[in-house]
C-alpha positions as CSV (number, residue, x, y, z in Angstrom):
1,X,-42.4,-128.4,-35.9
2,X,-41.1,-128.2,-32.5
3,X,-43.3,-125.6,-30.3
4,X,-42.6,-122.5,-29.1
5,X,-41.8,-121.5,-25.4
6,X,-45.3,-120.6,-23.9
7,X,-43.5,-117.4,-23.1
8,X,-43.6,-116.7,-27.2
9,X,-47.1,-117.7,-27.4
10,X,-48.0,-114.3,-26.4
11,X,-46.8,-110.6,-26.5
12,X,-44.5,-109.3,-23.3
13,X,-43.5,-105.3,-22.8
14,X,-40.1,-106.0,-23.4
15,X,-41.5,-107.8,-27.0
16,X,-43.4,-104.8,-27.8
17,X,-42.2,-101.5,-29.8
18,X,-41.6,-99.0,-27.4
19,X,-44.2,-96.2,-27.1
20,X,-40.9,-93.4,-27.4
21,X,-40.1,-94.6,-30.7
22,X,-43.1,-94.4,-32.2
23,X,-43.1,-91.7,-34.4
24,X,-46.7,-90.2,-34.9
25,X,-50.6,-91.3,-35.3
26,X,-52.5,-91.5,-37.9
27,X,-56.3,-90.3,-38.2
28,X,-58.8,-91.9,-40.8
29,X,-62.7,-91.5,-41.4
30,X,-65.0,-93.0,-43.3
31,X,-63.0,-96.1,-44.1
32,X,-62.8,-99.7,-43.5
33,X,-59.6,-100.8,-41.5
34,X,-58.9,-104.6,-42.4
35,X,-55.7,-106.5,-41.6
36,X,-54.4,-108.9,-44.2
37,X,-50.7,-111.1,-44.9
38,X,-48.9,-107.4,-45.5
39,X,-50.8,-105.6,-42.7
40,X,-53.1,-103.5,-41.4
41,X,-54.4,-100.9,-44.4
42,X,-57.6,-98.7,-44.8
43,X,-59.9,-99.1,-47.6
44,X,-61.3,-96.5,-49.4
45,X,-63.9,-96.7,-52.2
46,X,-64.9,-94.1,-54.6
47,X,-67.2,-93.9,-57.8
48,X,-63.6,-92.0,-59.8
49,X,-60.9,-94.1,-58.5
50,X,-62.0,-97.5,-57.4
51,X,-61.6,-99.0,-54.4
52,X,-57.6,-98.4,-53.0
53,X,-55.6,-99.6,-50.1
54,X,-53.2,-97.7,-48.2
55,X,-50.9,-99.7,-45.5
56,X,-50.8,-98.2,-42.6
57,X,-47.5,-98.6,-40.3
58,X,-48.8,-99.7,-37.4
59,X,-45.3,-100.6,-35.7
60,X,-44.2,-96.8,-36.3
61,X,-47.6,-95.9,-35.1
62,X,-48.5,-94.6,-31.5
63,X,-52.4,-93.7,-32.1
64,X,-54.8,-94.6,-34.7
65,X,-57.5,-91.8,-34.7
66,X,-60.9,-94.0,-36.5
67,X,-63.3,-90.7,-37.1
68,X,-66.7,-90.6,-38.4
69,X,-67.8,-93.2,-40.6
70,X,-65.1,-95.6,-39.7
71,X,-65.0,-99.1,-39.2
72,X,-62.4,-102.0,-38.0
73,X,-62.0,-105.1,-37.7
74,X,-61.1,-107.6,-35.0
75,X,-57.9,-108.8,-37.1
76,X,-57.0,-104.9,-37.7
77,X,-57.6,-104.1,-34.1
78,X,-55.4,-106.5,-32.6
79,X,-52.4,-105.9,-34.7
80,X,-52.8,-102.6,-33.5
81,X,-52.6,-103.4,-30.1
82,X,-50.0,-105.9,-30.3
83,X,-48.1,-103.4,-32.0
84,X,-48.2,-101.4,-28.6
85,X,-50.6,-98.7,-30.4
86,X,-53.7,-97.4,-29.2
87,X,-56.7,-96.9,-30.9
88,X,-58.2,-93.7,-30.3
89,X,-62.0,-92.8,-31.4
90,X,-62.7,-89.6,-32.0
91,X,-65.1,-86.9,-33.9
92,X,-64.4,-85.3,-37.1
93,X,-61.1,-84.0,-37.6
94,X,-60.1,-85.4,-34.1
95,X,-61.8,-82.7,-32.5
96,X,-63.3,-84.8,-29.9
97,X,-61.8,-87.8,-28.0
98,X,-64.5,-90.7,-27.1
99,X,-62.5,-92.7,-25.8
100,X,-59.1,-95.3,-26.2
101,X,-58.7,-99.1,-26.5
102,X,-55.1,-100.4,-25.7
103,X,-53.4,-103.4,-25.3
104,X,-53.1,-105.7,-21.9
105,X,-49.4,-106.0,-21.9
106,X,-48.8,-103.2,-19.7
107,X,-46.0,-102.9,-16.8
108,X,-47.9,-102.0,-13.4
109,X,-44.6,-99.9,-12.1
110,X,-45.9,-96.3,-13.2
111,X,-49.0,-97.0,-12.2
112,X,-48.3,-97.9,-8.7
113,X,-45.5,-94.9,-8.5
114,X,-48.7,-92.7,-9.8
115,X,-51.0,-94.1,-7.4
116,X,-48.9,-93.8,-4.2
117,X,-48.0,-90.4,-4.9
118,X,-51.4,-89.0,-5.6
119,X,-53.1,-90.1,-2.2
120,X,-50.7,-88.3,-0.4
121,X,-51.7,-84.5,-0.6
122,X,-47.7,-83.7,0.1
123,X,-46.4,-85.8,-2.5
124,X,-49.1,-85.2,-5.0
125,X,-48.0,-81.1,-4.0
126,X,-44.5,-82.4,-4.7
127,X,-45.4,-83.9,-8.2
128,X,-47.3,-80.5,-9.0
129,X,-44.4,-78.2,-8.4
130,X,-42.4,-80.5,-10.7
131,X,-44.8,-80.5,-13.5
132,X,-45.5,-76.6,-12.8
133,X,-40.9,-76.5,-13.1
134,X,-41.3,-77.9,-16.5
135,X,-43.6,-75.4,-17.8
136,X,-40.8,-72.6,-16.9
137,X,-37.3,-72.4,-18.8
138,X,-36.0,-72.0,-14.7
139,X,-37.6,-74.7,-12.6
140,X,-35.9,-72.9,-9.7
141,X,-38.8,-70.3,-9.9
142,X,-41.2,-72.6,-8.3
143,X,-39.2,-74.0,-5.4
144,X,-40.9,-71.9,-3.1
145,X,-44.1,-71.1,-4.6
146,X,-47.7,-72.4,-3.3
147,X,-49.7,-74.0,-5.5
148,X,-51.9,-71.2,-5.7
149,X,-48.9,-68.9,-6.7
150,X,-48.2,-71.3,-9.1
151,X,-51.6,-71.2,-11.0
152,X,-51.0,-67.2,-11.0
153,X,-48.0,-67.8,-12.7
154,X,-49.0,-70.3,-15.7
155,X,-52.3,-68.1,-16.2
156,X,-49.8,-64.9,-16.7
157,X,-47.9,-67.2,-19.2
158,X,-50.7,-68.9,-20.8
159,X,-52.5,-65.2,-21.5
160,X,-48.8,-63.7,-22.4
161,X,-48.1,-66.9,-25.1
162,X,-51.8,-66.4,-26.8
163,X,-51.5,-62.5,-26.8
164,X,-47.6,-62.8,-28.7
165,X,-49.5,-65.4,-30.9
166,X,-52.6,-62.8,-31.7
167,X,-49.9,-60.2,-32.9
168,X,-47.7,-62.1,-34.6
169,X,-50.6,-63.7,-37.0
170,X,-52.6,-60.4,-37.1
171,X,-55.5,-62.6,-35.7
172,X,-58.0,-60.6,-32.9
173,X,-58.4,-63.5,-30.0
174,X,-60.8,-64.8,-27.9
175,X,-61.1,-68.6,-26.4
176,X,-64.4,-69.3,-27.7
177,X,-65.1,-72.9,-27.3
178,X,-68.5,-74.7,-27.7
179,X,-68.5,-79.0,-27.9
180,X,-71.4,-78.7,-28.9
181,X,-71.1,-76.5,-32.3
182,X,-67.8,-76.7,-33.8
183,X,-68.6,-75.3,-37.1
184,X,-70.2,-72.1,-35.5
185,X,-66.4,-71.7,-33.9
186,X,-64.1,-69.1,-35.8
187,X,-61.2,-70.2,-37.8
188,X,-58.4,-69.7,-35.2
189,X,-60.9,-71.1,-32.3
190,X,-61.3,-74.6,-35.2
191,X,-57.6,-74.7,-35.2
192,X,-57.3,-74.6,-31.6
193,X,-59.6,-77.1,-30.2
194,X,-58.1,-79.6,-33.2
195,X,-54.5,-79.3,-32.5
196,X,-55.8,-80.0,-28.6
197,X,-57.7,-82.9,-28.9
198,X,-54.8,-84.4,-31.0
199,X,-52.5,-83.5,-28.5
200,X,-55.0,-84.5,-26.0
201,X,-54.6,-88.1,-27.9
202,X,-51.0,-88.8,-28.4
203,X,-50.7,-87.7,-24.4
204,X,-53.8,-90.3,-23.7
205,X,-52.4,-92.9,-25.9
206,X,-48.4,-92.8,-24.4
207,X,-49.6,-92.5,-20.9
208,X,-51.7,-96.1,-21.6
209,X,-49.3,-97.5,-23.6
210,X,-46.8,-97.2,-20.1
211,X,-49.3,-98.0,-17.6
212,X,-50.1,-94.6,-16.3
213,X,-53.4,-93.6,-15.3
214,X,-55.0,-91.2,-17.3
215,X,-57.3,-90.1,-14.4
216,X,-54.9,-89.4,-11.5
217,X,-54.4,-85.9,-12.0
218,X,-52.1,-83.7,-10.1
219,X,-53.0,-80.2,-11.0
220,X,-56.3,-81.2,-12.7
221,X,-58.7,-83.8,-11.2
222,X,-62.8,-84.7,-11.7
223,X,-61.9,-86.1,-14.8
224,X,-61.3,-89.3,-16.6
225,X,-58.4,-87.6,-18.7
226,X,-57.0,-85.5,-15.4
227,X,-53.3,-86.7,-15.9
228,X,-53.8,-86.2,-19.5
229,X,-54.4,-82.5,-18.8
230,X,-51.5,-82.2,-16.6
231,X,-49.3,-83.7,-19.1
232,X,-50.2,-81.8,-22.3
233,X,-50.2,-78.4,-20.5
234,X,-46.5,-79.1,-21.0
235,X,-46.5,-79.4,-24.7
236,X,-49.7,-77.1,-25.3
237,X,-47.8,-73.7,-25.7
238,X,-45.1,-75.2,-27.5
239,X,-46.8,-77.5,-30.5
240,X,-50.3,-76.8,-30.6
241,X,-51.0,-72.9,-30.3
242,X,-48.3,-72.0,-32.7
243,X,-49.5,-74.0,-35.2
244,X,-53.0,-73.2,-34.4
245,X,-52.6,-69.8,-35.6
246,X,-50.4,-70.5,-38.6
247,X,-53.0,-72.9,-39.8
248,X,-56.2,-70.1,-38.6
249,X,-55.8,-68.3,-42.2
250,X,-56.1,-71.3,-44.6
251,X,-58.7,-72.3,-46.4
252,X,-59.1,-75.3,-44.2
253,X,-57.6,-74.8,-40.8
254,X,-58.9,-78.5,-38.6
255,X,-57.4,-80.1,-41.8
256,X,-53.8,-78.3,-42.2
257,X,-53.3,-78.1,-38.1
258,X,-54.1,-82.0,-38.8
259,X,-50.9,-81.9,-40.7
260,X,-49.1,-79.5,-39.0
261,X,-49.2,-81.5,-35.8
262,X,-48.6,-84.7,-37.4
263,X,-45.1,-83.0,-39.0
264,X,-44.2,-81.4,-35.7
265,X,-44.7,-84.3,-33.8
266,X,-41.8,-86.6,-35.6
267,X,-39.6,-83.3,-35.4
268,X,-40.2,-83.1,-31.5
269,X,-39.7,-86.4,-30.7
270,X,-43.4,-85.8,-28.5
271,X,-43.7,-89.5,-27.6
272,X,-40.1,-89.7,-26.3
273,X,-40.5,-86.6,-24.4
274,X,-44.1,-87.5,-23.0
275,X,-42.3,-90.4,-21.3
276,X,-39.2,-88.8,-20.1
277,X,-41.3,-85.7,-18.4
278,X,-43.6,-88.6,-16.9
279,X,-40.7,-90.5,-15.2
280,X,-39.1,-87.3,-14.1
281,X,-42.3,-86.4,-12.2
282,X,-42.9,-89.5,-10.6
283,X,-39.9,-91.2,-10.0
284,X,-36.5,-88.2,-10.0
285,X,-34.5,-89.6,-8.1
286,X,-34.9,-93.2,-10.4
287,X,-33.4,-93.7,-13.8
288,X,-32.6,-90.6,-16.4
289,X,-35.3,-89.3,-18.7
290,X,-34.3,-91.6,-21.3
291,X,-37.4,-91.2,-22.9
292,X,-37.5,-94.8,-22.8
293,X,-39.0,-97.1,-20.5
294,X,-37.5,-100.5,-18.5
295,X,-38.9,-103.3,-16.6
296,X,-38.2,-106.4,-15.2
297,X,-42.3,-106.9,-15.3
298,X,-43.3,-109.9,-17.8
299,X,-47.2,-109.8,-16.8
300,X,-47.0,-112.0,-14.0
301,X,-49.7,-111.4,-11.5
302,X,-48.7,-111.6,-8.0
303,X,-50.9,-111.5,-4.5
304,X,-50.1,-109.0,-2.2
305,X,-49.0,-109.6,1.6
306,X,-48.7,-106.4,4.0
307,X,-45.7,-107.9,5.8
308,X,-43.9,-109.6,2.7
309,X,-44.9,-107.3,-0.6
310,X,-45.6,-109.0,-4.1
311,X,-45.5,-113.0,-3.3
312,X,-46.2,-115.7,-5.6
313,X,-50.0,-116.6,-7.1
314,X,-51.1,-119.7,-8.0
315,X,-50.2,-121.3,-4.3
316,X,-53.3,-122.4,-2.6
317,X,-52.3,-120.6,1.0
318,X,-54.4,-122.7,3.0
319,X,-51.9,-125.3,3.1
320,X,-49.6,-123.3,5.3
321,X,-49.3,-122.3,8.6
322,X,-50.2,-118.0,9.3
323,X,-46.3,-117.8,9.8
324,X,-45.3,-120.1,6.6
C-alpha cells in the first residue's frame, strides 16, 4: 500500500469539524467512556439491566461534560479531540467546571487578534463597548458611553430581566449562590447556577476549540475563564435564566435545565453564534460573522523577526549574514 502524504498522517484545522457546526454537548457521570471500531460510547452497568452501551456522536459534539464518577480512556479521549471537541470536567450535574482538555490543532490568528487588542487599554475599551452593543437590541446606545456608564446600564438590565422572570414564574428571587453547598441552594438558585456552568462550558469549549484565550478578558479579568465571562454575558439572559425559572418548579430542576439547555442550544445555533459574536469583537472590519471560521494556518510554527514578521523555522540562522 502506497503511503499517505505526511500531511494526512495527522489532523489539520481545515481537516477538523468545525466548532459552529457542532450541535450540542453531552454530560455523563458515573460511566466508563471507551472507544472501539464504531466509536466512542459510555458504558453503563447496572444489577436490572446489564451492562449497555450508548454511542456517543462525537463529530456532532462540541463538549463532553465527564461528572462524578466518570472515567475515560486514552482511545476515547483522543477521538474526542480529533473530532475538534473538548472535554470538559465538571461536578455533579455540571454545576462546576474544573477544568478543559482540547485538541493541539488550533489556528493561532484569534489568539494573536485577542492578545494585541487586550494590552492596549484603548483597544481593549474598544472591544468592551462592542461586547457591551451586543447585549442591547440598539448598539448605538453605547457609542458614547464610559465604561462605567456602561456597567450601570447592563446592571439595570440584568436586575430588570430577573425581576420580569420572578413574576412571570410566580417565583420570589434572590441570587443566592454558595460553591460550596449546592444542595442547601433553593430550587430556582439549583437551576441557575446549572444552566451557567453549562453555558459557562460550551462558551469555554468554542473559545478553545478557535484558539481564543479564555483568560483575556475585556470586561472581566483575574480570572482563568475572564473571556469566558465576557462572552456568556451575551447569551446568559437569553438561554439560561429563562429556562432556569421554567425548570425551578420541577421535581428535579439541575436535571430538566440539563435538558432544557441541551434542546435550546441546537435551536439557537449557540456554537455558531459564539463564533460570529467573537469575530465581530475582535476583528469588525475582517470577514462577516459567518459563524464559521477560515485560515490559511496548517500548524506550521514559524520564528519571529521584528523587522520581517513570521519567517521560516527549521533554518539554522547562524549561517547568514545580520542582513541575509
Amino acid at each position: 500500500m502506497p503511503k499517505l502524504p505526511q500531511k494526512l498522517n495527522r489532523p489539520t484545522l481545515a481537516m477538523l469539524p468545525r466548532v459552529s457546526d457542532q450541535l450540542s454537548f453531552v454530560y455523563l457521570n458515573r460511566v466508563r467512556v471507551e472507544r472501539d471500531d464504531n466509536g466512542v460510547h459510555a458504558v453503563f452497568r447496572s444489577e436490572t439491566r446489564g451492562v449497555e452501551r450508548v454511542y456517543v456522536p462525537t463529530a456532532s459534539i462540541a463538549a463532553v461534560f465527564l461528572g462524578p464518577g466518570t472515567s475515560i480512556t486514552q482511545p476515547a479521549s483522543s477521538q474526542i479531540l480529533k473530532d475538534g471537541g473538548v472535554i470538559v470536567l465538571s461536578g455533579e450535574a455540571g454545576a462546576h467546571f474544573h477544568g478543559a482538555i482540547a485538541h493541539n490543532s488550533l489556528t493561532t490568528k484569534w489568539l494573536h487578534l485577542q492578545a494585541k487588542q487586550w494590552a492596549d487599554d484603548k483597544t481593549r475599551a474598544e472591544v468592551s463597548r462592542r461586547l457591551y452593543g451586543l447585549r442591547f437590541t440598539d448598539e448605538s446606545l453605547v457609542a458614547d458611553k464610559t465604561i462605567d456608564q456602561l456597567r450601570g446600564m447592563e446592571g439595570h438590565r440584568v436586575k430588570h430581566a430577573y425581576r420580569k422572570m420572578s413574576q412571570r414564574y410566580g417565583i420570589p428571587f434572590k441570587r443566592a449562590y454558595n460553591p460550596q453547598d449546592f444542595e442547601q441552594s433553593d430550587p430556582v438558585n439549583q437551576a441557575l447556577t446549572t444552566a451557567n456552568h453549562l453555558l459557562y462550558g460550551i462558551v469555554h469549549s468554542t473559545l478553545v476549540a478557535i484558539g481564543a484565550s479564555p483568560a483575556l478578558g475585556f470586561i472581566h479579568t483575574g480570572s482563568q475563564y475572564s473571556f469566558v465571562y465576557d462572552i456568556a454575558d451575551l447569551y446568559k439572559l437569553e438561554v439560561a435564566v429563562p429556562l432556569a425559572f421554567a425548570s425551578a418548579n420541577k421535581s428535579d430542576p439541575p436535571g430538566s435545565v440539563r435538558r432544557a439547555m441541551r434542546k435550546e442550544m441546537r435551536a439557537f445555533q449557540l456554537t455558531r453564534r459564539i463564533v460570529g459574536d467573537v469575530q465581530h469583537v475582535l476583528d469588525p472590519d475582517g470577514q462577516p460573522r459567518s459563524g464559521t471560521y477560515e485560515t490559511d494556518d496548517d500548524g506550521i510554527v514559524y520564528l519571529w523577526s521584528p523587522e520581517r514578521g513570521a519567517i521560516q523555522a527549521g533554518v539554522n540562522y547562524g549561517d547568514f549574514s545580520e542582513t541575509g
